[in-house]
C-alpha positions in Angstrom: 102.9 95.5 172.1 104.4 92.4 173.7 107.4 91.0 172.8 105.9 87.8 171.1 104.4 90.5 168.1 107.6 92.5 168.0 109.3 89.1 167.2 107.3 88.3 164.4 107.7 91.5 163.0 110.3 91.4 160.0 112.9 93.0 160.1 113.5 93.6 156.7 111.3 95.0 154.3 111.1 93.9 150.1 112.7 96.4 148.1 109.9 97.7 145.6 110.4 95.6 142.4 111.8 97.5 139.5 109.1 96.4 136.6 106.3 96.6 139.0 104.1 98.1 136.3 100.6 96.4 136.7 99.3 99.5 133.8 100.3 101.1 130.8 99.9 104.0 133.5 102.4 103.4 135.9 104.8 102.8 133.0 107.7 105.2 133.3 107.3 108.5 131.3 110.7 108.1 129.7 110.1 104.7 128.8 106.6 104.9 127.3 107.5 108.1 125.7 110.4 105.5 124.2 108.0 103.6 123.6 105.8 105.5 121.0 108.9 107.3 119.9 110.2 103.7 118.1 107.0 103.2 116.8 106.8 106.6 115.2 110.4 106.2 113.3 109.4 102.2 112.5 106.0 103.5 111.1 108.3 106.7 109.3 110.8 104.3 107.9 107.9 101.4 106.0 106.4 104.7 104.6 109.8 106.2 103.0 111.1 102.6 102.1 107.9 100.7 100.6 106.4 100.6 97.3 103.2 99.9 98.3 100.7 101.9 98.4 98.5 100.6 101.6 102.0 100.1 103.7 102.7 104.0 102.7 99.7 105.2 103.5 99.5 103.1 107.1 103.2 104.3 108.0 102.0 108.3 107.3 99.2 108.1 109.7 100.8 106.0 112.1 104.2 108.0 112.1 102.3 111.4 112.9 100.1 109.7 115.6 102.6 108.0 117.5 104.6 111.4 117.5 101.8 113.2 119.0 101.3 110.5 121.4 105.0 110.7 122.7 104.5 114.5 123.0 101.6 114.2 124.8 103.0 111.7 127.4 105.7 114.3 127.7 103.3 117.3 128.3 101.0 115.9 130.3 102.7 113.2 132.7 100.6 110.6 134.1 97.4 112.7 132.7 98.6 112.1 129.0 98.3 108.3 129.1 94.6 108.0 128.6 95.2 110.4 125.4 98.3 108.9 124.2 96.4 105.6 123.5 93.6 106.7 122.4 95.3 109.0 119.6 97.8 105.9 118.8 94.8 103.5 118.3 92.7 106.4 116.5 95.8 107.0 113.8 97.1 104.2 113.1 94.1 101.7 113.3 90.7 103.1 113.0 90.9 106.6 110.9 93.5 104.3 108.5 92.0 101.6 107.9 88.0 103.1 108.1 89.6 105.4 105.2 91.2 102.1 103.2 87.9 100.1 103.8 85.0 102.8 102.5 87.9 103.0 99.6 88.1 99.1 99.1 91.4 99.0 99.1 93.3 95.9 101.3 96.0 93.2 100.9 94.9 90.0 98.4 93.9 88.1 101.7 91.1 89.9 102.3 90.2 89.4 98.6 90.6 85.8 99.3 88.5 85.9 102.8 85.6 87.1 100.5 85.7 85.2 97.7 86.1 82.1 99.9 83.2 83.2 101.9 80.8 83.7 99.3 81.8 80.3 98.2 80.7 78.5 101.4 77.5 80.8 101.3 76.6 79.6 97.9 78.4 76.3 97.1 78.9 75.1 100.8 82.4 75.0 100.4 85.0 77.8 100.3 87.9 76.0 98.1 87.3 75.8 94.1 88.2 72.1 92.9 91.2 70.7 91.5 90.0 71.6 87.8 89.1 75.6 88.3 92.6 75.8 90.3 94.3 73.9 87.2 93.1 76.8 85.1 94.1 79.3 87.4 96.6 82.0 86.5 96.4 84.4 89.7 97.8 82.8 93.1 94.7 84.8 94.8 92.5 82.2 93.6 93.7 80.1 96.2 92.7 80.4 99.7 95.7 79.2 102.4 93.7 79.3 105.0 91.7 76.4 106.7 87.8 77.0 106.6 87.0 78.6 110.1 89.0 81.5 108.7 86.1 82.6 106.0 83.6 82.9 109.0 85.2 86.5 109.2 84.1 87.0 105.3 80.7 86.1 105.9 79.2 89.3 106.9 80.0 90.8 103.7 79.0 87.6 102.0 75.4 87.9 103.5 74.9 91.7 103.7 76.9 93.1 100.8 79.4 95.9 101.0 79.9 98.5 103.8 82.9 99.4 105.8 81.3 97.7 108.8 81.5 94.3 106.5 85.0 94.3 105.7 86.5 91.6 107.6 89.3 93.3 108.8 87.0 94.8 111.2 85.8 91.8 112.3 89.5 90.7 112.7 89.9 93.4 114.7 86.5 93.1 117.0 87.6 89.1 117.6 91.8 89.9 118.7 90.2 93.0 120.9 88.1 90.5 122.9 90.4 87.6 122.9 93.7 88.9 123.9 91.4 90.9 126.7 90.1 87.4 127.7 94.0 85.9 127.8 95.2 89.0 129.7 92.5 88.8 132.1 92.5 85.5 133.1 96.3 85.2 133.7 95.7 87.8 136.4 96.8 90.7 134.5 95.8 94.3 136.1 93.8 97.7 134.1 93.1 94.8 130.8 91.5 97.8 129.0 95.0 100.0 128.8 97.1 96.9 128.1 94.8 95.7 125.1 94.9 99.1 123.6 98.2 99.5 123.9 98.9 96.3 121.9 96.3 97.0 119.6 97.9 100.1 118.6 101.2 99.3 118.2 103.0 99.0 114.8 102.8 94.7 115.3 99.1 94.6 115.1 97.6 98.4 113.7 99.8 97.5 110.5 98.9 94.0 110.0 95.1 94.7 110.8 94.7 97.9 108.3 96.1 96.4 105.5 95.0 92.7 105.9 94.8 91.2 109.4 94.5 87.4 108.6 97.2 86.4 111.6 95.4 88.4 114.2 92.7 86.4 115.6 95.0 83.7 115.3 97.2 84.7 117.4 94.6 86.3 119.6 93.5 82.1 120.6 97.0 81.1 120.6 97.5 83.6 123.8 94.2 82.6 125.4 95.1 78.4 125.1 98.3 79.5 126.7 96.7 81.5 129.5 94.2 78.7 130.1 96.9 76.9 131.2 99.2 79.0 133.2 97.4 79.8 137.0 94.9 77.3 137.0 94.8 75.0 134.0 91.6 74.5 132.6 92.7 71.7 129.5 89.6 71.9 128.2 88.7 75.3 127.8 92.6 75.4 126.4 91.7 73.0 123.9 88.8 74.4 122.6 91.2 77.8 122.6 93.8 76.1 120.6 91.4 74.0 118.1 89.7 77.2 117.0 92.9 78.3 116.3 94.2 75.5 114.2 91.1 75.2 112.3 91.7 78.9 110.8 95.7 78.6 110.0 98.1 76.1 110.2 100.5 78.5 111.8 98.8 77.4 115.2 99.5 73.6 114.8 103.0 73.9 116.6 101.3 75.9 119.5 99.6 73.2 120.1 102.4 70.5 120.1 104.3 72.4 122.6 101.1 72.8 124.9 100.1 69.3 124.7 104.3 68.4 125.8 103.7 70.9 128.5 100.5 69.6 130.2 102.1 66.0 129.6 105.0 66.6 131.8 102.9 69.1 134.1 100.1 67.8 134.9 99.9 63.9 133.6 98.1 62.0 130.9 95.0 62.7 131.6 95.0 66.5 131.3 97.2 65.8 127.9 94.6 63.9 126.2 91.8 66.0 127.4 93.7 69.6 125.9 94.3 67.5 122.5 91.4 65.7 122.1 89.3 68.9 122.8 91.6 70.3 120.3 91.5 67.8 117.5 87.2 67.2 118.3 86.8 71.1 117.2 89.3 71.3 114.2 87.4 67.9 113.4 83.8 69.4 113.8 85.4 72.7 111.8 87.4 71.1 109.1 85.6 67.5 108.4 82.6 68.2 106.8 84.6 70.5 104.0 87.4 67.8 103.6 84.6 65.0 103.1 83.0 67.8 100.4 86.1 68.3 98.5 89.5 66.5 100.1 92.0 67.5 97.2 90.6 70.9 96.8 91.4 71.3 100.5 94.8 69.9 100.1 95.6 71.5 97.4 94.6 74.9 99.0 95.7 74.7 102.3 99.0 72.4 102.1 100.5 72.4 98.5 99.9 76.0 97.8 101.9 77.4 100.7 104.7 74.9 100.4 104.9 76.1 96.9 104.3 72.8 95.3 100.9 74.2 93.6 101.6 74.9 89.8 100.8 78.6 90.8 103.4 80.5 93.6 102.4 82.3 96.6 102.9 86.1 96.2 104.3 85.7 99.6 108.1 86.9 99.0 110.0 88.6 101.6 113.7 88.2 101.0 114.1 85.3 103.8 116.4 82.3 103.5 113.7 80.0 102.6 112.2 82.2 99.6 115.8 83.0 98.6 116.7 79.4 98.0 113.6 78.6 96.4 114.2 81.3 93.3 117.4 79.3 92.9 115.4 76.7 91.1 114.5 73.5 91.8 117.2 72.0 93.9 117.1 75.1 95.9 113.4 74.8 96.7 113.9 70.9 97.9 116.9 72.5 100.0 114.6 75.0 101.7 111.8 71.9 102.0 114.3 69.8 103.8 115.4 72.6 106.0 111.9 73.3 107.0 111.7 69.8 107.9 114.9 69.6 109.7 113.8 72.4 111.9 110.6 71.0 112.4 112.4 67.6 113.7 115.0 70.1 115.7 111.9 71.4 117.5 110.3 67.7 118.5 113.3 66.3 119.9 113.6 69.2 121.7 110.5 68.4 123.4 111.4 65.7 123.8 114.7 65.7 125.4 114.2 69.0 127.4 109.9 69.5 127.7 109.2 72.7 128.6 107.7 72.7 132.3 106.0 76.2 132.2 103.9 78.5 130.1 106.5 81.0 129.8 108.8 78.3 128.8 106.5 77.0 126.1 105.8 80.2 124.9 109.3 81.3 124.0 109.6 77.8 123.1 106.5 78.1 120.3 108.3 82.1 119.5 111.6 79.9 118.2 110.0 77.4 116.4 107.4 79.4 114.5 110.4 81.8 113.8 112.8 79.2 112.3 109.7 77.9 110.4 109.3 81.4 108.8 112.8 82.1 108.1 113.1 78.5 106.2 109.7 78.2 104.9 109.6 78.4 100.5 106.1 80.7 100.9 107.1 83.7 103.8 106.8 87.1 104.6 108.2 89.3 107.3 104.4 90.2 108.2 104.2 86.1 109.8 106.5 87.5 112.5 103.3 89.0 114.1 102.9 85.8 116.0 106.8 85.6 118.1 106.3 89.3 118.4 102.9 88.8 119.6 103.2 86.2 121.8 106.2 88.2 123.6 103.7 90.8 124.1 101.3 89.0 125.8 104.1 87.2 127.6 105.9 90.4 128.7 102.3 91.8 129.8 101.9 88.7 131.9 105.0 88.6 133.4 104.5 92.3 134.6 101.5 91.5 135.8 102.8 89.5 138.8 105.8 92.3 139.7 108.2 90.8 137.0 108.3 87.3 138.4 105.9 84.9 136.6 108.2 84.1 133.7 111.3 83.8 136.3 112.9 80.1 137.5 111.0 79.6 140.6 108.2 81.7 140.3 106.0 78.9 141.5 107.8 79.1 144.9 107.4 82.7 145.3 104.0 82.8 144.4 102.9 80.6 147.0 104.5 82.4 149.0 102.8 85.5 147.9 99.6 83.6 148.6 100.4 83.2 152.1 101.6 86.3 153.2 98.1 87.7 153.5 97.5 84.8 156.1 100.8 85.6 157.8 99.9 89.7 158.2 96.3 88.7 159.7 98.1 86.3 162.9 99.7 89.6 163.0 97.5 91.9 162.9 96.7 92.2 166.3 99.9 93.3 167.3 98.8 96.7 167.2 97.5 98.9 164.4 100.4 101.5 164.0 102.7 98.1 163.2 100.4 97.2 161.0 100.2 100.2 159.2 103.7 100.8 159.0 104.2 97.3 157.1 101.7 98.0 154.6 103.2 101.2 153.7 106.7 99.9 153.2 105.8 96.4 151.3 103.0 98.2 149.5 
């Protein structure tokens, strides 16, 4: 070995990062065991506390499968991850809700989802007018959501009733492949474990078996995001991000915030490619069924949910917003105002302090949506799926890379992740037993 190769030889070797955990499988035992355990005493808890019959019968099945998961994770070691997840996803997703869909038995949304879908099939449009919603007396004969959101009703619409029509399922089938897709294309190792993992836990199993609206929404939310992390692609982010604003408005920050973060990234151009991608789907989506019925629209998918329809949302978790509102009248234009105020908060925060990296969007779109749920006069603590959500996928990506993609300066270090494979191959000619010897201690 001559002394030129011994020189270039480090001296000191990285110290193995502590979250280097690029599977659900290499997860610590105590921490995944953790892990399940908190799920089984939050799904435990819902079921002793609720007085609803679905969220009971959810938190029973869930409670006793995340208890045998953390058992078998502490049985079995490494061996019992495979069965961990799959008996967490079997009880408290599939058995749960394949029992509560033969039954028919779901949340008013998916009531809605069907009603609006059989609408569109039959009347090519899935709101009712401004006359059949004056002489409404249920809430659930509105529909909140924009019209790309009945495309999950329309099995059922077309075929009739089975469990495979339900459109949770189909809720289910589309977050599945979509948050795979935004895993996999930030760079994130063993997709399949990670996806399952999420879909299994108490964020997503609950919100799917009983009514699973948010879901695919926040499914596109993550892959826009990821689209523009590594290598930005703004316009298969756009078309990402459009889908997802043309099935909720709960998307329509996301976008803001990604738009503000290509602007300041990469330039003008790649800005007004994401949103005009963006706005030329939720045009193409949305456009045809405002020209068919523009106040019906309105009066389903903005007025309702601000509570200014002559009907209120059922939607009444004990938050600030929905508090203020049963005050009266002054306390609902309170709540309005403060939604509004927060809404500004968030804009000039873009606009004095633009966020310069996914990560930093995405916990910039967590606090928005969250003060936007907390103030807003139509809420529920269900809408929380999206911050919680979001962290998920965040947290997955960021473990992904060793713990470092979300970090200040990750750029830097990636790069020079990038070219240590160059630097090891001038070296490795040195001799094979160096060689060897720094593989083993960097691996």
């Amino acid at each position: 070995m001559s002394m030129l190769a011994l020189r270039q030889v480090p001296l000191r070797f990285p110290a193995p990062r502590r979250f280097d955990w690029p599977s659900p499988a290499r997860v610590p035992r105590p921490w995944l065991t953790g892990l399940f355990a908190a799920s089984a005493a939050y799904a435990l808890v819902m079921a002793l506390v609720t007085s609803n019959p679905l969220h009971r019968t959810w938190g029973i099945f869930a409670a006793c499968s995340y208890l045998l998961a953390a058992m078998v994770v502490l049985a079995f070691k490494a061996r019992g991850v495979d069965p961990a997840l799959l008996i967490s996803l079997a009880g408290a997703l599939v058995l749960p809700l394949g029992l509560m869909a033969a039954a028919r038995l779901q949340q008013p949304e998916v009531r809605v989802i069907n009603k609006s879908a059989s609408l569109l099939v039959h009347h090519g449009t899935p709101y009712l007018g401004p006359a059949a919603l004056a002489a409404a007396h249920s809430p659930n004969i509105f529909d909140p959501y924009l019209p790309l959101m009945t495309l999950f009703g329309i099995p059922r619409a077309l075929l009739g009733f089975s469990v495979l029509t339900d459109p949770r399922i189909w809720f289910g089938v589309g977050f599945v492949v979509i948050f795979a897709a935004a895993l996999a294309v930030v760079g994130a190792r063993d997709v399949a474990r990670w996806t399952v993992l999420v879909t299994a836990s108490p964020v997503i199993a609950f919100s799917l078996t009983v009514g699973g609206t948010d879901v695919p929404v926040l499914a596109f939310l993550c892959l826009g995001l990821a689209l523009l992390w590594r290598a930005p692609h703004p316009v298969l982010a756009g078309l990402a991000l459009g889908v997802a604003c043309a099935m909720k408005a709960t998307a329509w920050p996301a976008l803001l915030v990604a738009v503000v973060l290509v602007l300041v990234r990469d330039g003008r151009r790649a800005a007004w490619i994401l949103s005009g991608t963006a706005v030329a789907v939720f045009a193409a989506i949305v456009g045809p069924v405002a020209v068919l019925g523009p106040r019906a629209l309105v009066q389903n998918t903005i007025s309702f949910p601000l509570g200014l329809a002559s009907i209120k949302s059922e939607a009444v978790s004990p938050l600030p917003g929905r508090l203020l509102v049963e005050t009266g009248e002054t306390g609902h234009l309170i709540a309005v105002a403060l939604l509004a105020l927060a809404c500004l908060g968030i804009i000039v925060s873009l606009v004095i302090r633009p966020p310069r990296t996914v990560p930093a969007a995405t916990w910039r779109i967590v606090i928005g949506l969250s003060l936007m749920f907390v103030l807003a006069p139509a809420t529920r603590f269900g809408y929380f799926l999206y911050p919680a959500g979001l962290l998920a996928w965040l947290g997955i990506s960021w473990l992904a890379f060793g713990g470092l993609a979300g970090l200040p300066g990750a750029g830097a270090r990636s790069a020079n992740a990038d070219a240590q494979p160059a630097y090891q191959s001038a070296n490795h000619g040195s001799s094979a037993a160096s060689g060897t010897m720094c593989s083993t201690v960097c691996a």
